[in-house]
C-alpha positions in Angstrom: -26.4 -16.5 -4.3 -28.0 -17.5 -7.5 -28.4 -14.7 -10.4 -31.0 -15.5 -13.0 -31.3 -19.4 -11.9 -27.4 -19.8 -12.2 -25.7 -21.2 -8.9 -23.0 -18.8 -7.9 -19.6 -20.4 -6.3 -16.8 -18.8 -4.4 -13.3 -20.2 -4.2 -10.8 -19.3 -1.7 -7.1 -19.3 -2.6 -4.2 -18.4 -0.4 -0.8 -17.0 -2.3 -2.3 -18.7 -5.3 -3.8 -22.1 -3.7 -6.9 -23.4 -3.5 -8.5 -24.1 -0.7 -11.9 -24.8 -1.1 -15.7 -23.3 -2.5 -18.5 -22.7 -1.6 -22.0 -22.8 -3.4 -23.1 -19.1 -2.4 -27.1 -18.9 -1.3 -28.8 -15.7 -1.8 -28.9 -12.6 1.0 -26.3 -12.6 3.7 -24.2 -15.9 4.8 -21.6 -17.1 6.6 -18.9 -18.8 4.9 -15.6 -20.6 6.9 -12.7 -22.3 5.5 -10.0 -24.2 7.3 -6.6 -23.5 5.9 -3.4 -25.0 6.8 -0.9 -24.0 8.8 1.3 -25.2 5.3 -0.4 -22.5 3.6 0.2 -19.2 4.8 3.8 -17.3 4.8 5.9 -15.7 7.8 4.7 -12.1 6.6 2.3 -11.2 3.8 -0.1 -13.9 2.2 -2.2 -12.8 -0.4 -6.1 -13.9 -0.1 -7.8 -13.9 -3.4 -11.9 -14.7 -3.6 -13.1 -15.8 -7.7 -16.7 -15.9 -8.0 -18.4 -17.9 -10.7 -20.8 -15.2 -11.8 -20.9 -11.5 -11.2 -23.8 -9.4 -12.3 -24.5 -5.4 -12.8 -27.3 -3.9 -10.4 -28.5 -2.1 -13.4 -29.0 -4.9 -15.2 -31.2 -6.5 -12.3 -33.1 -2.7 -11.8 -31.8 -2.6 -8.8 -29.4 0.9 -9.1 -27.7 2.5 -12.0 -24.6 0.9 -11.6 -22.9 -0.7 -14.3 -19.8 -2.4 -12.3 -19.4 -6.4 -12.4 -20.6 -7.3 -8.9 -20.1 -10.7 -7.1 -20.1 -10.6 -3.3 -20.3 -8.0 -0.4 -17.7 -8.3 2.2 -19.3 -6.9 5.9 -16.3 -9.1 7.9 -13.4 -10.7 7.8 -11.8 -13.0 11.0 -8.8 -15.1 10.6 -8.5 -17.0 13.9 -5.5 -19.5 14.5 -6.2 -23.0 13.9 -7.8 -24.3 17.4 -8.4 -20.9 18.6 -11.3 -19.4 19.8 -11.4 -15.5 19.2 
């Protein structure tokens, strides 16, 4: 995603680690990480996303809407390491 010719990033980190970014492309995308086993908890893990950039529709004429926006989220899929579904 790129807003106003600034390249947008998104960083994954799992109960407060990173584990990796992506350069976001503009429109819809498909974005994996690999995280090890190491990383999540027995129980609740807590999945952050921080974007790079954020911009308001309104400001791009797109809608009235003057919240910070970064990223839409359609789908989320954990799958266990080696798994297949």
């Amino acid at each position: 995603m790129c807003i106003r010719d600034r390249s947008v990033t998104v960083e994954l980190f799992i109960n407060g680690v990173s584990v990796g970014e992506y350069g976001m492309e503009g429109g819809e995308g498909v974005y994996r990480w690999e995280v090890p086993i190491t990383r999540w908890r027995v129980g609740m893990n807590h999945l952050t996303w921080q974007l790079s950039a954020a911009v308001r529709p309104a400001a791009l004429g797109v809608s009235d809407d003057q919240r910070d926006l970064g990223m839409s989220v359609r789908a989320l899929r954990l799958t266990p390491q080696g798994g297949s579904r």
